[in-house]
N, C-alpha and C positions, 0 to 999 in steps of 0.2 A: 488561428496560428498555433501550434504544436510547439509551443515552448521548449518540450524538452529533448526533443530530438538532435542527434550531433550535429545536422546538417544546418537545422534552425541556429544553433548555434555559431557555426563556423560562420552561417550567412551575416548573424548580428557581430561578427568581431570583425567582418572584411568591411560591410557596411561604414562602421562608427572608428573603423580604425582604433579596433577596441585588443587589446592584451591583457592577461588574467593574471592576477597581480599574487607571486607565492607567499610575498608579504603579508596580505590580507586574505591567506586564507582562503583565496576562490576557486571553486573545484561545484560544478553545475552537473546538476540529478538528471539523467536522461530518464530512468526508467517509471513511466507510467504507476504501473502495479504498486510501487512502493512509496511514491506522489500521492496516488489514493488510499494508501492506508492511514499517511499521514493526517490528511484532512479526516478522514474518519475516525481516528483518534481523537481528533481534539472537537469535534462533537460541535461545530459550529453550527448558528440558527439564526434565524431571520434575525434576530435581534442582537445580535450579536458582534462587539466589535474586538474588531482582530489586532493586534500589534505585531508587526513582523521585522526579528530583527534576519537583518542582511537579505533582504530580495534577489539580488543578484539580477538577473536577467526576468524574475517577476513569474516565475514557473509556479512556484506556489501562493504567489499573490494571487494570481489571476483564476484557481483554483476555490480560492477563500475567499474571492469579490463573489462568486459567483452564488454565495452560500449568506456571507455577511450583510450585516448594515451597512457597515465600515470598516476597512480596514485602510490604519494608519502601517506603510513600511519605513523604517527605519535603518539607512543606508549610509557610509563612510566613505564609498567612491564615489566622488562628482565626477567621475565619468561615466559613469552607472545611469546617472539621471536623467540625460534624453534619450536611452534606450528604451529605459521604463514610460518613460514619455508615450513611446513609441507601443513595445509590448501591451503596455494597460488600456491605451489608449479608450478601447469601450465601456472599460469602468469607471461610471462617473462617483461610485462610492470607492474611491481608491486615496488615499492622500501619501506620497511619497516626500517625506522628511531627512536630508541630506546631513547625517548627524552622525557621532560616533554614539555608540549607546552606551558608552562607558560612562559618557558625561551628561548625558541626555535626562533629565526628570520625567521619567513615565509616566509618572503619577500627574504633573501639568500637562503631558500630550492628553491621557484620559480624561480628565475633566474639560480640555478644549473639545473635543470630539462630543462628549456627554452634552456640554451648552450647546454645539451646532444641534448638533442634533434634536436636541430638546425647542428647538427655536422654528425647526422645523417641523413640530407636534408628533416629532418620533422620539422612543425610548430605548438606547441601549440598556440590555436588562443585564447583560455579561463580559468580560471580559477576556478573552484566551490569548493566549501569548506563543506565538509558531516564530522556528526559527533553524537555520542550518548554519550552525555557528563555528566561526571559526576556531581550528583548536587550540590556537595558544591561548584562547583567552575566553575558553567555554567554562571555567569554573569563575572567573572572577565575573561574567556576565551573570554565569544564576545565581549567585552568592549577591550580587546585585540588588537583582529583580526582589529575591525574598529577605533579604537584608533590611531595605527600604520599604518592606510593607506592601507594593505593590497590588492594588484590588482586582486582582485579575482571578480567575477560578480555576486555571490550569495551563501549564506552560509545556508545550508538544515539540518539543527539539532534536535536530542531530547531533550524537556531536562523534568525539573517537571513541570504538568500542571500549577500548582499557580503560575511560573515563567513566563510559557506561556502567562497565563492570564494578567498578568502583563503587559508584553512586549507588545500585542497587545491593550489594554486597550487606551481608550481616555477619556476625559475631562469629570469630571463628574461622575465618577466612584469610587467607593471602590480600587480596584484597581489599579489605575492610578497615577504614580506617578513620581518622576527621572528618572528612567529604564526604562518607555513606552516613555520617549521624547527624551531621549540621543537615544534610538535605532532607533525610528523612524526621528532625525534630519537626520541619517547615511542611513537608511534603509526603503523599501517600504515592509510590512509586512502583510506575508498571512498565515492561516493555513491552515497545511497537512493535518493530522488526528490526533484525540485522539486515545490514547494507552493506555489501562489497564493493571494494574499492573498481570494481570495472565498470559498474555503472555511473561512474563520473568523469564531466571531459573538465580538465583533465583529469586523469586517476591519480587520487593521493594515495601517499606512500603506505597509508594505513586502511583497516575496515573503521565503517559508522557503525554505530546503531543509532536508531532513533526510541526517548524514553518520555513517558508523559508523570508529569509532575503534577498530582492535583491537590491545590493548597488547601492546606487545615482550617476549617474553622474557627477548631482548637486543639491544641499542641497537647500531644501524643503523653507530656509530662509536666507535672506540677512542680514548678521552679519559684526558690527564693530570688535569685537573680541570674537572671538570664547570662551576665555578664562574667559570672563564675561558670556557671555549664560551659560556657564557650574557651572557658580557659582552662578548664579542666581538662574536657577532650584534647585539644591543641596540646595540654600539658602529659596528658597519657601516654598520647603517638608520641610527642614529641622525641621521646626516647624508646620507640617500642621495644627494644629489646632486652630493653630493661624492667624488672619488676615494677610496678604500679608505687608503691611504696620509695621505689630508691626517683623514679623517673618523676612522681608529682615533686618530690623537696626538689630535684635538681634541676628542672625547667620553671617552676610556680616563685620559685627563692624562697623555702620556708624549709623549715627544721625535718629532720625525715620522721623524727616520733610524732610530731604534728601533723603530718600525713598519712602515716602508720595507725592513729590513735583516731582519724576522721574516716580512713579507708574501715575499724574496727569499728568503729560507730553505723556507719552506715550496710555493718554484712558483707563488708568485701574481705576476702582474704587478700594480707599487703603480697601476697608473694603472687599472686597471679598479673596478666599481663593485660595493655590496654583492649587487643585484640579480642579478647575471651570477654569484655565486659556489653553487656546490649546496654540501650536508651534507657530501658528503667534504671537501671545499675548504675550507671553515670550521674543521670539525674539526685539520687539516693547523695552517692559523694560529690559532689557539685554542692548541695542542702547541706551536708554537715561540710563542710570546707565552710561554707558561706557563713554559719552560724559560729564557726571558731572564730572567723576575723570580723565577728561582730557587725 
């Protein structure tokens, strides 16, 4: 069965008396060509299990059974689920899990998956994480995934090109900002392809791209506490257009000569902007912030 074809489509919504829900996001990949780049991206292997957040109709599950141990999808339409019933049906290494992912512990789906499997003298060796995620809530999912530590070895997702852009974005750019450093402290970040919004039934209002995330084994920067980098950046942007010096006192709540006097410590000049600053450079003032408040 041709999952991803319009007509496929049209037949599983007249079928299951199924309607595509704008609230969650649902908008289904027709094109072939850009289905297998995906999966070719995220480098699946016999031993290999998958987590796939939002199946949908199972176009890319059924691509990644074909390839994996296992894949676990993780789905938020229970009207979704006797579709996929239906769609997956010949993968008997398929587990469709009816859960928001927002609330969902990846890390216990992983380990249940690892014991099955182990019980049946097979060994998943890896981890990948695919997904064509919804956009209102495609940063708070990967901020998630690598937030939580996650053992996964690479996360192959869509999502909206602006976010895309964002995400890969460096220093110096319109786009460049908290989201291109938080993902890239966590992640080495490459693009798949861009995706136009016509190869989707229905077509949302915006372009995809699809970006592969592949997690660190060790982070990009040598950090007193993680807890200050992360406040610092937030506290950078927070006011971009403000100098780095006036914007850490006025969003961090600290004195501006004490900002001034750690932005001086660490080689930044206070009058430059959060934009102009890379990962090293942050890192640097994050370490002296951290060491003034003891």
């Amino acid at each position: 069965m041709k999952l991803y074809t319009p007509q496929t489509i049209n037949e599983i919504k007249k079928k299951y008396d199924f309607s595509l829900s704008k609230s969650l996001g649902q908008n289904f990949l027709t094109d072939k060509g850009i289905i297998d780049e995906i999966i070719e991206a995220a480098e699946i292997g016999e031993d290999s299990l998958v987590i796939e957040i939002g199946p949908g109709i199972g176009v890319l599950t059924a691509e990644a059974a074909a390839l994996a141990a296992k894949v676990v999808a993780v789905e938020i339409d229970k009207n979704l689920i006797p579709i996929l019933s239906e769609t997956l049906a010949e993968f008997s290494n398929v587990k469709v899990v009816n859960k928001d992912i927002l609330k969902t512990d990846l890390g216990e789906i992983i380990r249940e998956a690892k014991a099955e499997a182990e019980a049946d003298g097979k060994e998943l060796k890896d981890v990948k994480i695919l997904g064509n995620l919804p956009y209102y809530i495609t940063t708070p999912i990967i901020m998630k995934i690598l937030e939580d530590g996650i053992p996964a070895e690479s996360i192959t997702i869509m999502m909206q090109k602006e976010v895309a852009d964002r995400i890969k974005s460096g220093p110096g750019k319109k786009t460049y900002g908290a989201l291109s450093v938080a993902v890239q402290y966590y992640c080495e970040v490459s693009s798949v392809v861009n995706v136009p919004r016509s190869v989707f039934v229905p077509p949302p209002n915006v372009d995809s791209a699809v970006l592969k995330l592949k997690i660190r084994e060790e982070k990009p920067v040598s950090l007193i506490s993680e807890k200050m980098f992360f406040e610092t950046v937030k506290g950078g942007f927070g006011q971009r257009r403000k100098t780095l010096g006036n914007s850490l006192a006025g969003v961090l709540r600290m004195e501006k000569q004490d900002a001034v006097d750690a932005l001086n410590a660490a080689g930044i000049d206070p009058g430059r902007r959060a934009e102009t600053l890379d990962i090293n450079e942050f890192a640097a003032l994050a370490n002296e912030l951290a060491k003034s408040r003891g």
